[in-house]
Legacy VTK file of the C-alpha trace (Angstrom):
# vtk DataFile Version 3.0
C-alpha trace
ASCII
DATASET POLYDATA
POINTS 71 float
24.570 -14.693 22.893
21.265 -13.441 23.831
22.541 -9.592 22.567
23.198 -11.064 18.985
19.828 -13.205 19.012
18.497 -9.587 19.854
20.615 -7.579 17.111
19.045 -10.463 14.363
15.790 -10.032 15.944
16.061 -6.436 15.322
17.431 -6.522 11.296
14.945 -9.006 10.153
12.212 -6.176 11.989
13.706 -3.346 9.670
14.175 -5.762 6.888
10.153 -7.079 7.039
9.436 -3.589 7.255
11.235 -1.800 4.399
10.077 -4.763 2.076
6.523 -4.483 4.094
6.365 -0.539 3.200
7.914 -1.021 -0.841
5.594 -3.356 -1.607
2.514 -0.961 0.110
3.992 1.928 -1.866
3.875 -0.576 -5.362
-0.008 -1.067 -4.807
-0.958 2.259 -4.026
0.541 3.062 -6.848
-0.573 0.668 -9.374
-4.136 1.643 -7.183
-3.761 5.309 -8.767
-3.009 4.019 -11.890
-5.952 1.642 -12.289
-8.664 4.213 -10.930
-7.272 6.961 -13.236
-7.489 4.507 -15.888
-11.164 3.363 -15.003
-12.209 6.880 -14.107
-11.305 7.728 -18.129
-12.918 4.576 -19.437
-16.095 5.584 -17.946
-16.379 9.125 -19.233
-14.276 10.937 -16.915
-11.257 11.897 -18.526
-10.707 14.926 -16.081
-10.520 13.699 -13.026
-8.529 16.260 -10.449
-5.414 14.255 -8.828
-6.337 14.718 -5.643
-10.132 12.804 -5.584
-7.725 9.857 -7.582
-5.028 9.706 -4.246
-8.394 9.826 -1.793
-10.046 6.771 -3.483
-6.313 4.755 -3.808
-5.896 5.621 -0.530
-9.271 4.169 0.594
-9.116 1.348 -1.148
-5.447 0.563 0.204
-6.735 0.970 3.557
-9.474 -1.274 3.224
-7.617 -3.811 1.492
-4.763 -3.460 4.711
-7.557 -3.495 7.227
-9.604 -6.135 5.809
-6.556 -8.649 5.128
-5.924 -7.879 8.827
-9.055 -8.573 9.855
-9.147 -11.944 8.055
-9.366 -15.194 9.678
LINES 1 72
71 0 1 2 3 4 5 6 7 8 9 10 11 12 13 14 15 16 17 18 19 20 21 22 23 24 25 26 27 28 29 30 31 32 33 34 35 36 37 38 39 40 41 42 43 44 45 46 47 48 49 50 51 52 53 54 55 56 57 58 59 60 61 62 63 64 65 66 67 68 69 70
């Protein structure tokens, strides 16, 4: 009993997680989309790919860390 208590345990870990690292992957990329967007709205239609993934990336981070931090 306490080995399938364990094995459910253990699938609803991998299941949180997969859903836990879709849905991260969703708002980073809507993140890219909305700075690239924003970047061109204020006068900066050529804005290099990389300095767009460094900001989305920031501002996932901070948005993880600071939901984390929450209480």
């Amino acid at each position: 009993m306490r080995i399938t208590r364990g094995m459910v345990g253990l699938a609803g870990t991998v299941i949180a997680s997969v859903v836990l690292i879709l849905l991260g992957l969703i708002y980073f990329t809507l993140t890219v989309w909305i700075i690239k967007i924003g970047a061109g709205w204020a006068g900066y239609p050529d804005v290099e790919g990389n300095w767009v993934v460094l900001t989305a990336g920031i501002i996932s981070a901070a948005s993880i860390i600071g939901s984390a931090v929450q209480r």
